[in-house]
C-alpha positions as CSV (number, residue, x, y, z in Angstrom):
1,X,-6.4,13.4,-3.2
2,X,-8.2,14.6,-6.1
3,X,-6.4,14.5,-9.8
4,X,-6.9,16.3,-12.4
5,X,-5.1,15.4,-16.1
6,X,-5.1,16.6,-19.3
7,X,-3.7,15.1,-22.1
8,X,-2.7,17.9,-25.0
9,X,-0.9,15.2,-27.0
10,X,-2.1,12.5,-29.9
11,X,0.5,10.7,-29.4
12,X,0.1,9.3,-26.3
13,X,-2.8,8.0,-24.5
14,X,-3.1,8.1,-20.6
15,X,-5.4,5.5,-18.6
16,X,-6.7,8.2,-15.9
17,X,-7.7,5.7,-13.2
18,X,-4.5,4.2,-13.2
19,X,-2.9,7.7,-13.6
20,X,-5.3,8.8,-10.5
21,X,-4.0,5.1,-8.3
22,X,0.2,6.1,-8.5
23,X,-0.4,9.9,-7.9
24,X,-2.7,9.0,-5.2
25,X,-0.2,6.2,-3.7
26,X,2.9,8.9,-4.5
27,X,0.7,11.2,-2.1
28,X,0.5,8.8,0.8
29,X,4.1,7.9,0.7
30,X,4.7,11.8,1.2
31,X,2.4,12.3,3.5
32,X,0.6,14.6,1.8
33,X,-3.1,12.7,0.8
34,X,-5.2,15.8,0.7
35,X,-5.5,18.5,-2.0
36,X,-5.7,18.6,-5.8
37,X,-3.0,17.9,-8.5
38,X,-3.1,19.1,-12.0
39,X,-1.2,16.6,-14.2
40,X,-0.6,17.9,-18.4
41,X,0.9,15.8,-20.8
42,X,1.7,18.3,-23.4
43,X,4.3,18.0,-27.1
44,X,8.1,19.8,-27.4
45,X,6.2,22.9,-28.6
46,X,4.7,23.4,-25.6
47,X,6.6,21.9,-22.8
48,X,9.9,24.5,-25.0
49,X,7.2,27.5,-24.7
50,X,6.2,26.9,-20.9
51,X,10.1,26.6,-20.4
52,X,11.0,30.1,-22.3
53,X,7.9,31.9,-20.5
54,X,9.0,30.2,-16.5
55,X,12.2,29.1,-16.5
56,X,13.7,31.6,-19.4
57,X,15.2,28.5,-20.9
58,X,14.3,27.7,-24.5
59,X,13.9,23.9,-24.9
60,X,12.3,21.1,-24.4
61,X,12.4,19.5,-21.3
62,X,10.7,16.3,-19.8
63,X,8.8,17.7,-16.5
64,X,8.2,20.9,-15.0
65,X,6.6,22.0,-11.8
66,X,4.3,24.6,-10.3
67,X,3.6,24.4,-6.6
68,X,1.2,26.3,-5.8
69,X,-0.2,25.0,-1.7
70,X,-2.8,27.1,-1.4
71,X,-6.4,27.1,-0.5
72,X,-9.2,27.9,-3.4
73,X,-12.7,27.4,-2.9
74,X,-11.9,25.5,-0.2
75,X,-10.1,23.2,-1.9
76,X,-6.1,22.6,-1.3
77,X,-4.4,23.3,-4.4
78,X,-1.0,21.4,-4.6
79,X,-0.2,22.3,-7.5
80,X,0.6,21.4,-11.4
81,X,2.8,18.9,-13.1
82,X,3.8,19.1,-16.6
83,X,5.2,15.9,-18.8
84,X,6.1,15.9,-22.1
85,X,6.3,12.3,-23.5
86,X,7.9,13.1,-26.1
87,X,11.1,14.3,-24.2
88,X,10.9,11.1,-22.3
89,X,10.9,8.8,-24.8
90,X,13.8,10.4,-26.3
91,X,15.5,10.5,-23.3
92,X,14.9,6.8,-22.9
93,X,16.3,6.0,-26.0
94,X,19.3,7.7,-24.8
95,X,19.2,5.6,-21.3
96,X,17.7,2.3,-22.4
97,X,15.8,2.4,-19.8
98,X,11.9,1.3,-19.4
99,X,9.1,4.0,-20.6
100,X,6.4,3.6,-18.3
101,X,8.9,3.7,-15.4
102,X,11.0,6.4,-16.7
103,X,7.4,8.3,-16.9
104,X,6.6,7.5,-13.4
105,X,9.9,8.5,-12.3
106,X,9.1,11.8,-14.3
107,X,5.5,12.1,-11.7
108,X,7.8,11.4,-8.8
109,X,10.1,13.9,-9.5
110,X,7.6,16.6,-10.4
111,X,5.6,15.6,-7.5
112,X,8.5,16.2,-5.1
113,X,9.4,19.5,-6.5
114,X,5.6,20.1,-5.4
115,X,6.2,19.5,-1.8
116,X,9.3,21.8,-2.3
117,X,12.1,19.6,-3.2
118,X,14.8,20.6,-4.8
119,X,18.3,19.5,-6.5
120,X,20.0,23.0,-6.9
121,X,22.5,22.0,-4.1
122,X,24.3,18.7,-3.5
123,X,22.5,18.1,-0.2
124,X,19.0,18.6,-1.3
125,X,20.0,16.7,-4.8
126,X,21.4,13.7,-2.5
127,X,17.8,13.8,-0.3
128,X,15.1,14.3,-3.4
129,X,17.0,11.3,-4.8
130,X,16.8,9.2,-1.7
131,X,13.2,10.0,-1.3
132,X,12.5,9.2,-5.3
133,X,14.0,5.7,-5.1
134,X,12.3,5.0,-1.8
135,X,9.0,6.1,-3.4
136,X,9.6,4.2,-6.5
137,X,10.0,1.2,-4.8
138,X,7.4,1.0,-2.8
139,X,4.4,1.6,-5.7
140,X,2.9,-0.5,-8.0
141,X,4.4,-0.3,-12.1
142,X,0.9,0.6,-13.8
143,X,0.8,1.1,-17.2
144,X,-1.1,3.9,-17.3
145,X,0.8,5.5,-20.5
146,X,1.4,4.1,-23.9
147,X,1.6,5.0,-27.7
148,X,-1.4,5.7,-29.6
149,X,-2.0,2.5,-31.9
150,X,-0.2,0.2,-29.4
């Protein structure tokens, strides 16, 4: 699996081999180890705009994705996942949970949505949750995110 990662924030700075190692091991554990994911870490102004323009709801929000399964240049295309750090760490303050693993729950989510989970009914809700706690489980915590100047 090939990954490709941009980071649009200052905030933030992302270790991309060890970004690369849990989307790669988040691929296996789905079965799906071929193909090419775009990962963005991107601020509220732009994760709130991407929202508006997709989703025609104006706010921030922590993780959106785009499937997209398709073949280009003969290359599978996945598709693109979109984090905004910011969100998270606000939303962590909220939960008191740990940022790194609420960050990597974030991929897992976005990843799933990917492969065409969904949570819009209580069924699907009930199995993308089962399959993100089985996936968290079984991969490594890698800190592959942290604050600037820490």
């Amino acid at each position: 699996m090939k990954v490709e990662m941009v980071n649009y924030t200052r905030k933030y700075i992302i270790d991309k081999k060890r970004l690369e190692k849990l989307i790669k091991r988040i691929g296996e554990l789905t079965n799906c180890r071929d193909g090419v994911v775009s990962i963005s870490f991107v601020g509220k102004k732009r994760i709130r705009n991407i929202n508006k323009r997709f989703r025609k709801n104006n706010k921030a929000t922590n993780v959106i994705s785009f499937p997209f399964l398709d073949v280009v240049a003969g290359e599978k295309i996945i598709g693109d996942i979109v984090i905004c750090p910011i969100v998270a760490s606000e939303e962590i303050n909220k939960y008191g949970n740990n940022f790194v693993d609420y960050v990597t729950f974030l991929l897992i989510h976005g990843f799933l949505h990917l492969l065409g989970y969904d949570h819009i009914g209580k069924e699907d809700q009930l199995l993308m949750e089962k399959k993100e706690e089985e996936i968290f489980k079984n991969i490594p915590r890698r800190n592959f995110i942290k604050e600037a100047g820490h």
